[in-house]
PASEBA-1860 file (N, C-alpha, C; in nm, 3 decimals):
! residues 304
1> XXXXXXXX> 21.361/2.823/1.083/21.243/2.789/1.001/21.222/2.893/0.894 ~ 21.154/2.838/0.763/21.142/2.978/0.700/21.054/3.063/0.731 ~ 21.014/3.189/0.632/20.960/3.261/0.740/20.883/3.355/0.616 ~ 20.742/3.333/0.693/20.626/3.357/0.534/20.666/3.501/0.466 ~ 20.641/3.454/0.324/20.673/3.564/0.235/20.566/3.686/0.241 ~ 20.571/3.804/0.278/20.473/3.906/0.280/20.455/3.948/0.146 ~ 20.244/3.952/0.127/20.201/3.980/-0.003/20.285/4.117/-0.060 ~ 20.307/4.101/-0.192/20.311/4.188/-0.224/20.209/4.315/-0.220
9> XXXXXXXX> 20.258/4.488/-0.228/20.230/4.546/-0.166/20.114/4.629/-0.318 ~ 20.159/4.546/-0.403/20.035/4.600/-0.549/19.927/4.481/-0.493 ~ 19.918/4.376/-0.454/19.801/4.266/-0.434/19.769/4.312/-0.365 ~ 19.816/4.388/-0.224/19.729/4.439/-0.107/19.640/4.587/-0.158 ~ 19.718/4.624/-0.242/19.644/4.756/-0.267/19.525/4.709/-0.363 ~ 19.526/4.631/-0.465/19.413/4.563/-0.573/19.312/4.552/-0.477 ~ 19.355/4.445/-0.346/19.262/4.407/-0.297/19.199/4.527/-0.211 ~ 19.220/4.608/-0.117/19.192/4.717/-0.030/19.063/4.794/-0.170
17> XXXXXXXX> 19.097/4.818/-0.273/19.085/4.862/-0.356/18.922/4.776/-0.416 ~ 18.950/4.690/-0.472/18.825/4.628/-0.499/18.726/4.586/-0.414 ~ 18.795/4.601/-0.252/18.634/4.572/-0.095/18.560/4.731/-0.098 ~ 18.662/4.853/-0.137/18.628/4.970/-0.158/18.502/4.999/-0.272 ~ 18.520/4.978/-0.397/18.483/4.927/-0.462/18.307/4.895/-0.451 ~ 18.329/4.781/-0.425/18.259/4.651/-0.343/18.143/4.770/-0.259 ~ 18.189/4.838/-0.197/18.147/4.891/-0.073/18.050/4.956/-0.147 ~ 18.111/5.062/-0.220/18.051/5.165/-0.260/17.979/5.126/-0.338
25> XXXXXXXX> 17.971/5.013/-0.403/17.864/5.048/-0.511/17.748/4.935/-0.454 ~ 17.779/4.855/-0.330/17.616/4.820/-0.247/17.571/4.983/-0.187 ~ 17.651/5.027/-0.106/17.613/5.151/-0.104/17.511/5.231/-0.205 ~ 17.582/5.267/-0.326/17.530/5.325/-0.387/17.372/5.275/-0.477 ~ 17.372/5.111/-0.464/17.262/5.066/-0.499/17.143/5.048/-0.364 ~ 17.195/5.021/-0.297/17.098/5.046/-0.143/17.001/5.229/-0.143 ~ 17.131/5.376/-0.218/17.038/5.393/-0.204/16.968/5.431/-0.308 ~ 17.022/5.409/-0.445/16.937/5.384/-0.615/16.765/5.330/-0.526
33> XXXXXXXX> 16.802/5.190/-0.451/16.671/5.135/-0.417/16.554/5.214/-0.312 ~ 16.615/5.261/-0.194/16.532/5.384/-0.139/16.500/5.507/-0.217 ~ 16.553/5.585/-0.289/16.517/5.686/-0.356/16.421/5.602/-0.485 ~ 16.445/5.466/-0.529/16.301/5.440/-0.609/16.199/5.398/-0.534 ~ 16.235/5.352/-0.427/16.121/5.364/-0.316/16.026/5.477/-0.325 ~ 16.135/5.593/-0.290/15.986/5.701/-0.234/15.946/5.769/-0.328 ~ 16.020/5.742/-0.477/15.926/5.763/-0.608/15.818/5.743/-0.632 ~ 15.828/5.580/-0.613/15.714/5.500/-0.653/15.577/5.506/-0.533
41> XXXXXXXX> 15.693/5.537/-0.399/15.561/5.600/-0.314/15.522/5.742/-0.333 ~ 15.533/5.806/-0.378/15.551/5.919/-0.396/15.412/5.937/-0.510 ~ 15.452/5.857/-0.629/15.359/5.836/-0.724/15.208/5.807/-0.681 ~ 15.262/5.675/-0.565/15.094/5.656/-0.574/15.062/5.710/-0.517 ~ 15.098/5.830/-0.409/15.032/5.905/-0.295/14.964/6.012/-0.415 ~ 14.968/6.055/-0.519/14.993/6.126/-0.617/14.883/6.105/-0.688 ~ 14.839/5.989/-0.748/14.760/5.906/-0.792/14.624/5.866/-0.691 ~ 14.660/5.816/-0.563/14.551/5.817/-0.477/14.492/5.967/-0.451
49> XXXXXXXX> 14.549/6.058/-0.459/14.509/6.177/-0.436/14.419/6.252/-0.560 ~ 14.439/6.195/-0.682/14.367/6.253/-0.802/14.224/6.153/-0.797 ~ 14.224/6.025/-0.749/14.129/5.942/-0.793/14.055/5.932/-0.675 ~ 14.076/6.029/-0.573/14.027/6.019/-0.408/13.908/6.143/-0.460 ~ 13.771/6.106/-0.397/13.640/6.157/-0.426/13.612/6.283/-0.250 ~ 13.746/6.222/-0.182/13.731/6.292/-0.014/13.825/6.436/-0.081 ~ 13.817/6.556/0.033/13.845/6.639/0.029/14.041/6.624/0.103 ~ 14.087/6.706/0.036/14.260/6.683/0.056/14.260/6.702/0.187
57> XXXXXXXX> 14.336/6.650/0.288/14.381/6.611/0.441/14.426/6.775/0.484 ~ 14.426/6.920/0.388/14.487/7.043/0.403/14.354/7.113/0.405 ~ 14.270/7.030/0.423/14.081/7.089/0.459/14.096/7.182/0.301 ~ 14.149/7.203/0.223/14.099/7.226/0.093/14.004/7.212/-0.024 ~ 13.899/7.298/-0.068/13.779/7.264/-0.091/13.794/7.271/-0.250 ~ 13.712/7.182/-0.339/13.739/7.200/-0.498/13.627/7.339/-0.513 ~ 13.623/7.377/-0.590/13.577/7.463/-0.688/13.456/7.506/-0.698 ~ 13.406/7.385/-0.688/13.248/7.331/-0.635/13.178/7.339/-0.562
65> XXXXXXXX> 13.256/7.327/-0.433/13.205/7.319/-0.312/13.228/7.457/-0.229 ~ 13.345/7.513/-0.297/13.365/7.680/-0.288/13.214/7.735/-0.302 ~ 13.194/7.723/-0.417/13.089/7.839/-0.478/12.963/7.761/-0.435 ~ 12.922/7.624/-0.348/12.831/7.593/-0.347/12.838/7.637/-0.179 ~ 12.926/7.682/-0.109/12.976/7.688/0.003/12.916/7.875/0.005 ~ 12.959/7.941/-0.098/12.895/8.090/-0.058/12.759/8.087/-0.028 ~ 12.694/8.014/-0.120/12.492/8.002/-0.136/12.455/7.987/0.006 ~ 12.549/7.859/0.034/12.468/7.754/0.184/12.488/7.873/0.251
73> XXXXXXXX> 12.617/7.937/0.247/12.634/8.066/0.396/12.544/8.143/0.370 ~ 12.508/8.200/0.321/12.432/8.297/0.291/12.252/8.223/0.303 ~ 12.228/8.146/0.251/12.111/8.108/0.362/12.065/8.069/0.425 ~ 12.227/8.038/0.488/12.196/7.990/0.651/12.215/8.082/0.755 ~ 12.274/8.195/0.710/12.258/8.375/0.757/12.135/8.394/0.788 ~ 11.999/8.413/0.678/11.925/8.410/0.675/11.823/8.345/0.720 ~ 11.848/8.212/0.785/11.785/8.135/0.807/11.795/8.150/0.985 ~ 11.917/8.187/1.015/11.957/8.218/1.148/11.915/8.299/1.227
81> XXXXXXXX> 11.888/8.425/1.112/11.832/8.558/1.139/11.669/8.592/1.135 ~ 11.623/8.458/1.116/11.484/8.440/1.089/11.450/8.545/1.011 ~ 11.509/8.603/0.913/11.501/8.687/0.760/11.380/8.637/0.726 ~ 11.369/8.514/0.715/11.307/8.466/0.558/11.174/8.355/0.649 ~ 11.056/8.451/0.614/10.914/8.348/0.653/10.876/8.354/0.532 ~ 10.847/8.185/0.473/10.790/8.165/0.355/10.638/8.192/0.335 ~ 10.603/8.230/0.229/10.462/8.291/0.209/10.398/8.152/0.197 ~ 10.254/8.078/0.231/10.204/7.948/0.195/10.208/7.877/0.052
89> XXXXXXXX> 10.157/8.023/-0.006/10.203/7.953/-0.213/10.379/7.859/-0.167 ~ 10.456/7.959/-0.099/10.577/7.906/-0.120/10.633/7.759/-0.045 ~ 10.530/7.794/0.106/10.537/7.635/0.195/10.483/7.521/0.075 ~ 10.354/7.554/0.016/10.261/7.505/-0.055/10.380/7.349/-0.165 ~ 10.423/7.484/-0.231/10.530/7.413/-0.360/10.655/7.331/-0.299 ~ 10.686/7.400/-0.163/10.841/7.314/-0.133/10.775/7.137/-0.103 ~ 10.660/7.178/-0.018/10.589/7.048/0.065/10.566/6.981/-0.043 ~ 10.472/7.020/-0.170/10.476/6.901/-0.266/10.576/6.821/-0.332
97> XXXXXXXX> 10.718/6.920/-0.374/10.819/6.837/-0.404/10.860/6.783/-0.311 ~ 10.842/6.802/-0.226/10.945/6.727/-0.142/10.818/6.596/-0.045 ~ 10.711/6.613/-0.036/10.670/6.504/0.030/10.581/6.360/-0.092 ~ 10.565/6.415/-0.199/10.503/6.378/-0.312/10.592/6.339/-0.427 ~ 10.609/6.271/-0.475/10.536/6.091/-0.404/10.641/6.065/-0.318 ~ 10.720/6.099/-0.273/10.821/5.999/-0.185/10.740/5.938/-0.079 ~ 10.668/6.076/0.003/10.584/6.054/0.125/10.553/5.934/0.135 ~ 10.426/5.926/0.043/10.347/5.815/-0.010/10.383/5.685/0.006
105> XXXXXXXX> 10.502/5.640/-0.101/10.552/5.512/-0.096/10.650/5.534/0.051 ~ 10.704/5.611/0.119/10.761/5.608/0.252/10.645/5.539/0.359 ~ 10.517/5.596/0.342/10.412/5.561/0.396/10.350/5.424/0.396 ~ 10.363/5.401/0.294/10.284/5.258/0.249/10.401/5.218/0.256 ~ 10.519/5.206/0.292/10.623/5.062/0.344/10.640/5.050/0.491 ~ 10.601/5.203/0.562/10.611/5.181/0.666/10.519/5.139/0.740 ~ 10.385/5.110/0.749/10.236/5.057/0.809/10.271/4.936/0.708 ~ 10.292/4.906/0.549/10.344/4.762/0.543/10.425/4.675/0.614
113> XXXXXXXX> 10.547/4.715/0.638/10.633/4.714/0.751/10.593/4.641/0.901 ~ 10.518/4.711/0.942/10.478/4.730/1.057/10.403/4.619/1.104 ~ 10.286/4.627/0.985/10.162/4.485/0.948/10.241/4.324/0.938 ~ 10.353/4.373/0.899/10.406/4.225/0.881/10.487/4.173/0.978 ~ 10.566/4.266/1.030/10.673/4.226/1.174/10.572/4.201/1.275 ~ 10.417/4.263/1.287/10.374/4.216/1.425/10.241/4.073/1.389 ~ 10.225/4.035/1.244/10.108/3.955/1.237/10.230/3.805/1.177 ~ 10.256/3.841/1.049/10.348/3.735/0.987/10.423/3.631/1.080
121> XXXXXXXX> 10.562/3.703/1.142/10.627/3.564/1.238/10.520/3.506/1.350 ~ 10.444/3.577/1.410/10.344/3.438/1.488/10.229/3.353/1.419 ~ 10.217/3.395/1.266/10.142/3.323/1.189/10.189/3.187/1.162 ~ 10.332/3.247/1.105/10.448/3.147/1.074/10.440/2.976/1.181 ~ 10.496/3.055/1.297/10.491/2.944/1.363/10.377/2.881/1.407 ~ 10.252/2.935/1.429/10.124/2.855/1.441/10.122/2.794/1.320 ~ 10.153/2.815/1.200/10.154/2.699/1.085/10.243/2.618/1.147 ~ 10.387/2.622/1.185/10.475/2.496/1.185/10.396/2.420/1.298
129> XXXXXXXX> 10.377/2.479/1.373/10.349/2.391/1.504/10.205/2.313/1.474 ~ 10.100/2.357/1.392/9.966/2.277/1.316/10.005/2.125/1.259 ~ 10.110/2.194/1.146/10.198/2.080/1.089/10.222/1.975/1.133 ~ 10.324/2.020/1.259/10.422/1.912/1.359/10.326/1.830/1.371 ~ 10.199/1.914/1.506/10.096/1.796/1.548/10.026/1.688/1.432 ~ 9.978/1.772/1.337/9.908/1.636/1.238/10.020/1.557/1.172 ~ 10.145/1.600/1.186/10.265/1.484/1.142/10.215/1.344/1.258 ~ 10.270/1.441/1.348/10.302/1.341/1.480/10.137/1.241/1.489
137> XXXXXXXX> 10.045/1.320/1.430/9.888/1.200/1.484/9.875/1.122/1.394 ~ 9.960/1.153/1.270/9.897/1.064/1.164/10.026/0.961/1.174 ~ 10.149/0.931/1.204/10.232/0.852/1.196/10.296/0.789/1.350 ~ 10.222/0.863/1.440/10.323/0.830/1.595/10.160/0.849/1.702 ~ 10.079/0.688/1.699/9.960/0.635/1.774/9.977/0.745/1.902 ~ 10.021/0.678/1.977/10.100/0.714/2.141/10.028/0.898/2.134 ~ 10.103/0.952/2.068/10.073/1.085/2.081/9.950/1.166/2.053 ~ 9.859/1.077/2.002/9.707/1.111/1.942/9.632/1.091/2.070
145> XXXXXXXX> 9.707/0.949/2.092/9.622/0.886/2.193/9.639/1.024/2.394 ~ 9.781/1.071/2.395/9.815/1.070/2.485/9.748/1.254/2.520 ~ 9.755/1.269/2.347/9.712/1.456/2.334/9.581/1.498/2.325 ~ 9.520/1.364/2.320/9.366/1.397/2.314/9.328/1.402/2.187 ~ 9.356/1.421/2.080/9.339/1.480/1.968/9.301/1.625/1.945 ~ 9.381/1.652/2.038/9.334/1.812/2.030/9.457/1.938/1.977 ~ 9.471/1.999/1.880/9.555/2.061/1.814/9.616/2.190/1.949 ~ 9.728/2.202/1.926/9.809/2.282/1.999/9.736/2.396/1.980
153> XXXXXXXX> 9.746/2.508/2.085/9.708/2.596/2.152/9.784/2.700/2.061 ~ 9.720/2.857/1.999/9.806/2.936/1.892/9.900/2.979/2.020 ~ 10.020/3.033/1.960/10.106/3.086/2.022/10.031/3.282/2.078 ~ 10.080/3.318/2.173/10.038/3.446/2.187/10.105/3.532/2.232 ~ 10.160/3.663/2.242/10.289/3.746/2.275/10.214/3.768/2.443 ~ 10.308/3.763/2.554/10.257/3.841/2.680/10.271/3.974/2.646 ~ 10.205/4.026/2.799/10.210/4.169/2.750/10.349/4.241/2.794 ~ 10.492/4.215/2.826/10.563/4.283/2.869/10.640/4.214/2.693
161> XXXXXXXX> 10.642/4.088/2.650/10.701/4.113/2.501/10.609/4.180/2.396 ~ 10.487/4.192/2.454/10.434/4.270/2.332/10.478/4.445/2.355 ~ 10.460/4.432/2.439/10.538/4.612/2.444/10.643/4.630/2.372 ~ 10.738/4.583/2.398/10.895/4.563/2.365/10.869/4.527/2.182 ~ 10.821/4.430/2.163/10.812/4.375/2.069/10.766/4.488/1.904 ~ 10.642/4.581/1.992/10.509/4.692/1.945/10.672/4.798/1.882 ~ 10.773/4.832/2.040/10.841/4.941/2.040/10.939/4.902/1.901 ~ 10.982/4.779/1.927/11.108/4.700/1.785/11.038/4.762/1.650
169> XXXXXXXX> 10.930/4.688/1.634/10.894/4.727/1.485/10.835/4.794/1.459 ~ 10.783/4.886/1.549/10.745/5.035/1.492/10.904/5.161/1.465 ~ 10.995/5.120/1.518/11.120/5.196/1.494/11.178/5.108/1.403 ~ 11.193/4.983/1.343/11.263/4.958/1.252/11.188/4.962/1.134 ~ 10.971/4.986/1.157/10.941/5.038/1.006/10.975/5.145/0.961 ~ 10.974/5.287/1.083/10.995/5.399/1.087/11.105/5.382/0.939 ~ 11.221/5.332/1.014/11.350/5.331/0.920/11.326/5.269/0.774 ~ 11.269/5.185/0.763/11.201/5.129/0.642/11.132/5.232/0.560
177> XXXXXXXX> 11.046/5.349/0.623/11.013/5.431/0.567/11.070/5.505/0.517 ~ 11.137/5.575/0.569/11.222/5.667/0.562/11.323/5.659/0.481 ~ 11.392/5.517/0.474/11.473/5.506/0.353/11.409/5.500/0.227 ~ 11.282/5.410/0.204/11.196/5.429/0.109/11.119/5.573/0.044 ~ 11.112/5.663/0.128/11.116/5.774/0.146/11.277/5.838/0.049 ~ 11.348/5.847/0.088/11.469/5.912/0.031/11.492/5.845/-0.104 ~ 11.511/5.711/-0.120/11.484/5.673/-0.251/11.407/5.676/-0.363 ~ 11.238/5.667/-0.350/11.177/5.738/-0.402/11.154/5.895/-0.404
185> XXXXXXXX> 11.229/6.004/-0.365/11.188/6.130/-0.402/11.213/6.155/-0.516 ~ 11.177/6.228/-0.582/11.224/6.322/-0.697/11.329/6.416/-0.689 ~ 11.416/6.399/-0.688/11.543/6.496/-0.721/11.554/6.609/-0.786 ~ 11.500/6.566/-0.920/11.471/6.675/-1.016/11.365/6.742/-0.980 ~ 11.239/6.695/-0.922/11.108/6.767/-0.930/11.121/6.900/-0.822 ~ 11.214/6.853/-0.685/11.271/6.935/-0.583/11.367/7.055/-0.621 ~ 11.459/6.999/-0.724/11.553/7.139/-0.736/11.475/7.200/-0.829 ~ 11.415/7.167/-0.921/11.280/7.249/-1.004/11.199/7.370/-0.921
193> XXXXXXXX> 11.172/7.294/-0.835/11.041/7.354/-0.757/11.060/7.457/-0.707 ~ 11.212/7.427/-0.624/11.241/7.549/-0.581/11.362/7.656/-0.635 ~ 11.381/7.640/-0.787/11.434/7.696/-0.873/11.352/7.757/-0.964 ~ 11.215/7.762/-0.954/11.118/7.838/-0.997/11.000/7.900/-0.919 ~ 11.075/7.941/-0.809/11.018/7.995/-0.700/10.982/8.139/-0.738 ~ 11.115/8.214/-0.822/11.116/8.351/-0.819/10.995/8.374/-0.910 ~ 10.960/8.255/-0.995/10.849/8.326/-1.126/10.684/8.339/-1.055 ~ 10.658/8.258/-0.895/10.511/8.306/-0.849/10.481/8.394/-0.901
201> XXXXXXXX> 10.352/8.423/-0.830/10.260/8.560/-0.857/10.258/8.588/-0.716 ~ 10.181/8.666/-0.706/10.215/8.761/-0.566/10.353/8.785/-0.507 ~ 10.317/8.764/-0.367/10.446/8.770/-0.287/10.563/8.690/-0.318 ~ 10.676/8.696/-0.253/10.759/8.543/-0.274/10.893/8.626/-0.151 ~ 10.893/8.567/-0.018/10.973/8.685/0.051/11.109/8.558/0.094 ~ 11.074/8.452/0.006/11.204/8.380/-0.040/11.315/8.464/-0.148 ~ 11.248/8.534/-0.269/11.251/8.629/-0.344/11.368/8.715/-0.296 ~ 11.225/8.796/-0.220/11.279/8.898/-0.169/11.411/8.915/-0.107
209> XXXXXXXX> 11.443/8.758/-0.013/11.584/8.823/0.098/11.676/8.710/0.039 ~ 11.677/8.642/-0.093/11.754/8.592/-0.131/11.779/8.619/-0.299 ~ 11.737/8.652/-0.377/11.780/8.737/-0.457/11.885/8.805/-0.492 ~ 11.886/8.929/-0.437/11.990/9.007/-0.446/12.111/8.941/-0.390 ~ 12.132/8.907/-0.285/12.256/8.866/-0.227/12.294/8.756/-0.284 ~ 12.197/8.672/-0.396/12.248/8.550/-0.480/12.259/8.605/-0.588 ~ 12.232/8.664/-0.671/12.272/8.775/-0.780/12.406/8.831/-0.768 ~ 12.430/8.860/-0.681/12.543/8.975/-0.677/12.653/8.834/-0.612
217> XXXXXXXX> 12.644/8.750/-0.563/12.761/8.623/-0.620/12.783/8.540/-0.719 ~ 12.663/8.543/-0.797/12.637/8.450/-0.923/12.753/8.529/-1.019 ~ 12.706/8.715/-1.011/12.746/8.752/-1.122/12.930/8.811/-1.024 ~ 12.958/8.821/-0.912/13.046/8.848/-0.869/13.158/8.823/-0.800 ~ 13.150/8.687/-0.785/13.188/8.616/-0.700/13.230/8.501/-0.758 ~ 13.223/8.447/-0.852/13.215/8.306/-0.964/13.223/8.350/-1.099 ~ 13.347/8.285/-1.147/13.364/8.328/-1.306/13.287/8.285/-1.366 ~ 13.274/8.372/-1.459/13.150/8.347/-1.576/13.148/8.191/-1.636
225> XXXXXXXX> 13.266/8.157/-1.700/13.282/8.020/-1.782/13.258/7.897/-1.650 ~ 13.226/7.926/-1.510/13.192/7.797/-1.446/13.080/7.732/-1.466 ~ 12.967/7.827/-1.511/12.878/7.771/-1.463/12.797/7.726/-1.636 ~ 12.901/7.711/-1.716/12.906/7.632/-1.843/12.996/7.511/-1.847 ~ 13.068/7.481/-1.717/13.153/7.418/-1.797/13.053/7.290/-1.694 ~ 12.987/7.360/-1.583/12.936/7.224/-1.458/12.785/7.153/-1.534 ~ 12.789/7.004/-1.487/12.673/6.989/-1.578/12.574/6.928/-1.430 ~ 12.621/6.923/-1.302/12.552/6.885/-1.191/12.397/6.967/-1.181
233> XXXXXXXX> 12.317/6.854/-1.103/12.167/6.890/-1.081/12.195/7.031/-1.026 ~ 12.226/7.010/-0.933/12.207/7.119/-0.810/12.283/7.261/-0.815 ~ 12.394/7.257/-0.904/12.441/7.351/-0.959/12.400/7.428/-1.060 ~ 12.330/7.308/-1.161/12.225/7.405/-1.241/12.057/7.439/-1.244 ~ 12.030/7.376/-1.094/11.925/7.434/-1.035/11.951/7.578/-0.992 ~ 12.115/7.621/-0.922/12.119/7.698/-0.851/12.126/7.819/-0.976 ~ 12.167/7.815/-1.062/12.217/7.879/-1.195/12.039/7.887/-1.224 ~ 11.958/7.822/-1.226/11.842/7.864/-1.286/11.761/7.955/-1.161
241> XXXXXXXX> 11.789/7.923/-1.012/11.719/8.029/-0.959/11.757/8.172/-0.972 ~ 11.905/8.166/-0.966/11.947/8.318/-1.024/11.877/8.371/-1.112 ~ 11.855/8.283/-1.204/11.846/8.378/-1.383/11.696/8.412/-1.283 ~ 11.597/8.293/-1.289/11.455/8.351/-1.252/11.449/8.442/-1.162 ~ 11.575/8.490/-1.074/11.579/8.616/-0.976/11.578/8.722/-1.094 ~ 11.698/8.764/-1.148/11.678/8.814/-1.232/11.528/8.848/-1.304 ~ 11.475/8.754/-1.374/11.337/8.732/-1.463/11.253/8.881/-1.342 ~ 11.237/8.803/-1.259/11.137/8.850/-1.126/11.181/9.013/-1.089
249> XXXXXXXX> 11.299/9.051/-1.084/11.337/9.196/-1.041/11.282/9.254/-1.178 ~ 11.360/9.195/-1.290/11.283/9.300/-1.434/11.181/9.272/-1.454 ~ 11.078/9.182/-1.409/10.911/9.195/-1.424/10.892/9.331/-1.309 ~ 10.920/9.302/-1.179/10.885/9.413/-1.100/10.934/9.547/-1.139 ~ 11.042/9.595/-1.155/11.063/9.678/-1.257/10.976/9.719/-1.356 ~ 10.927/9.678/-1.439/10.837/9.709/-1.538/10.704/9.741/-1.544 ~ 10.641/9.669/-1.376/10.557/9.677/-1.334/10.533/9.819/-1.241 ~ 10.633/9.873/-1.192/10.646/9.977/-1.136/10.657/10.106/-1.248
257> XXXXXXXX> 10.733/10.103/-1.288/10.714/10.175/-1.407/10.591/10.211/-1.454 ~ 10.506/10.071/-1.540/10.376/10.104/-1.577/10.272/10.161/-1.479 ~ 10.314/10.127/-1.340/10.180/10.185/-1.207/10.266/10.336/-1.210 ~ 10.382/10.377/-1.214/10.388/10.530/-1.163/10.425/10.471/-1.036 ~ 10.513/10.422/-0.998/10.593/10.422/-0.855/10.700/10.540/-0.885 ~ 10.688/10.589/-0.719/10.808/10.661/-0.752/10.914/10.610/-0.647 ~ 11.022/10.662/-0.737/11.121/10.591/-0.714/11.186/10.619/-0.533 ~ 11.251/10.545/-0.483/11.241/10.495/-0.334/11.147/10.520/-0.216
265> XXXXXXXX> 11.001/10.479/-0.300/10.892/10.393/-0.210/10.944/10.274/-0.106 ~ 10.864/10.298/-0.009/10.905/10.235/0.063/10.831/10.093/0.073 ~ 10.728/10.048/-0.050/10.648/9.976/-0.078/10.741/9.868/-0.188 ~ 10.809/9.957/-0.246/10.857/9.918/-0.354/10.875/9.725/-0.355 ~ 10.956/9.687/-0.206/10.988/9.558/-0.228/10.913/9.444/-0.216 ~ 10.777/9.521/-0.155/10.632/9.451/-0.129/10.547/9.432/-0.224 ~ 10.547/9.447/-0.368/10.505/9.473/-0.475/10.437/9.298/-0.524 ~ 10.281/9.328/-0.558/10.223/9.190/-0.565/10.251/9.172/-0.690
273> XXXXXXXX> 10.279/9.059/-0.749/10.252/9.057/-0.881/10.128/9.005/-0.923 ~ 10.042/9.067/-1.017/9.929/8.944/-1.047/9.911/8.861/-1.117 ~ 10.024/8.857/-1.179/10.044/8.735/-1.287/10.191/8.627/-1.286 ~ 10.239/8.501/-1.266/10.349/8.456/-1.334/10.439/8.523/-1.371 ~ 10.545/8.539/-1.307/10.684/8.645/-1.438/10.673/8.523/-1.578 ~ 10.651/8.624/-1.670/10.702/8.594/-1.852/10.824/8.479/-1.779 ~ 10.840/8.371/-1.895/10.941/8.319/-1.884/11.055/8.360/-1.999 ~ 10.986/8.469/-2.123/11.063/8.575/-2.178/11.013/8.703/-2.165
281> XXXXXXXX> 11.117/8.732/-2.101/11.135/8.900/-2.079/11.182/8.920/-2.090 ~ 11.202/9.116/-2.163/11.320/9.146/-2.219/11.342/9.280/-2.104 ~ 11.483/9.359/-2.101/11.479/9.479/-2.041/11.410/9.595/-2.113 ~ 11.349/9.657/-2.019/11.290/9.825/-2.049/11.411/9.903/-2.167 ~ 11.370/9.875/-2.323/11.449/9.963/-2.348/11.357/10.087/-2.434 ~ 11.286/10.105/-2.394/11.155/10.198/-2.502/11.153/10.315/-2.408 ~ 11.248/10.414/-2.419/11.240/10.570/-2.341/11.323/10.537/-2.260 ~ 11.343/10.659/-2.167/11.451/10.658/-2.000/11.360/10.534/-1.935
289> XXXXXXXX> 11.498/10.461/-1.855/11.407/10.382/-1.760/11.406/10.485/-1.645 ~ 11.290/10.476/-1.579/11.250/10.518/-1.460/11.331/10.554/-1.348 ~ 11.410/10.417/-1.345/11.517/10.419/-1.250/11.631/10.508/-1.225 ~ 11.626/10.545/-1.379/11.801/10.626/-1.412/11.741/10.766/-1.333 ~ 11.616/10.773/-1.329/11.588/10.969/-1.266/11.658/10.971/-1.144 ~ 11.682/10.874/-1.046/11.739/10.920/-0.904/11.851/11.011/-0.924 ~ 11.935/10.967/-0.992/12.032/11.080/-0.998/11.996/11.266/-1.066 ~ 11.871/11.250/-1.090/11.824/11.415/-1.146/11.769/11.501/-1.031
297> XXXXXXXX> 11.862/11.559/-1.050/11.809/11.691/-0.949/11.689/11.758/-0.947 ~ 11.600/11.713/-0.847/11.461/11.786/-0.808/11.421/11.916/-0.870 ~ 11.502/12.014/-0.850/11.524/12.145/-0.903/11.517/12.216/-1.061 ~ 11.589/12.075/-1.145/11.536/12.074/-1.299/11.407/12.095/-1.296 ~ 11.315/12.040/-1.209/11.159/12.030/-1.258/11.115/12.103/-1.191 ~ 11.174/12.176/-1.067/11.090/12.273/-1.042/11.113/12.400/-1.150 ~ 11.273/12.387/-1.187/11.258/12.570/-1.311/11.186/12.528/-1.409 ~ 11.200/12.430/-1.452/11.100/12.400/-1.576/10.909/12.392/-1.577
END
């Protein structure tokens, strides 16, 4: 029989050659397609991360929350340490911003509230049920005849749902309040209030144990160009209690000076004011300030 001709040995190689080929370049597009994969994932992880308002998954804090993060520590130090008892002028001013007007309209939704969840729905239905009956007497004999003509009985809560009932909507006006409450406050009138704390008169022993240690991060701790470039409430509330710290040390200053304090009294930080700090004041520059003598040796004035 004959006896099959074997391919030639250039067709076997073409072919070996072009499955090779073949191979490599699904290969090589399989992984063109994974590496644009984790580009494009790559991107949006990239993208979700710039337009994400949450803090990065590496507990990393912006800029913001840094420098708004020194303040809170620091008077919650203070607050820990029971440092700081507010003088009444100072209870006086926080309580008005902060309960006035919110209080108010918190108040009047919540006794509104209250008035209506326990009188309204059993009003409600003693109307439907009035209704029903004069439907039913004026169009259906039988039932006039059979009811007497006598109108249904008002509905009335027992006393184990009126308890229950008393407990429901006095905690869900509560909440009614309270949100009404947070929505109506003043925002502005609050970081005001207590961003012009340092300018009282008299005492201020808010002043006193927060001051300095907010001074000396404002100006040491936080670059200068931040607190121009932020335009937030609360950041430039915090920027205005500084300066009025400031305002308040160089009124007392000046005030000591003019009484003849000498210098490290132990009165010194107890110092009343009797007037408002100026909301312009300038520094002591008319002669030595007072202050600069600590460093003069006692002894000058006794040879002299």
């Amino acid at each position: 029989p004959p006896q099959p001709q074997p391919s030639p040995p250039s067709l076997a190689l073409t072919t070996n050659t072009m499955s090779s080929s073949n191979q490599h370049n699904r290969t090589s597009s399989s992984n063109q397609s994974i590496d644009g994969f984790d580009a494009a994932k790559n991107n949006a992880n990239s993208e979700t991360s710039k337009k994400s308002r949450f803090p990065p998954f590496d507990n990393g804090l912006s800029e913001d929350e840094e420098v708004v993060g020194k303040f809170a520590n620091t008077l919650q130090n203070k607050i820990d340490s029971r440092a700081i008892t507010p003088t009444p002028t100072e209870r006086a001013i926080i309580r008005n911003a902060v309960f006035f007007p919110g209080f108010i309209f918190g108040s009047l939704a919540t006794v509104g509230t209250f008035i209506f969840l326990r009188r309204v729905p059993i009003l409600i239905v003693n109307k439907m049920q009035l209704k029903r009956y004069e439907y039913l007497k004026e169009n259906v004999k039988h039932v006039a005849a059979m009811e007497g003509n006598k109108p249904p009985k008002p509905m009335k809560e027992g006393p184990v749902m009126k308890t229950i009932g008393t407990l429901l909507d006095a905690a869900f006006s509560s909440l009614i309040g309270i949100a009404t409450w947070s929505l109506t406050i003043n925002k502005n009138k609050v970081l005001n209030a207590a961003a012009d704390i340092p300018l009282i008169e008299g005492k201020s022993e808010i002043s006193n144990h927060l001051c300095s240690d907010f001074i000396h991060i404002y100006q040491n701790e936080v670059r200068p160009k931040f607190w121009k470039e932020k335009r937030d409430d609360s950041l430039k509330a915090l920027s205005r209690f500084v300066q009025n710290c400031e305002k308040r040390q160089l009124y007392e200053k000046k005030l000591r000076r003019e009484m003849g304090f000498i210098y490290g009294d132990d009165n010194l930080d107890e110092i009343d004011l009797p007037l408002p700090v100026p909301e312009e004041i300038e520094d002591i520059d008319d002669g030595d300030d007072w202050a600069a003598l600590e460093d003069v040796d006692e002894d000058t004035f006794d040879d002299t």
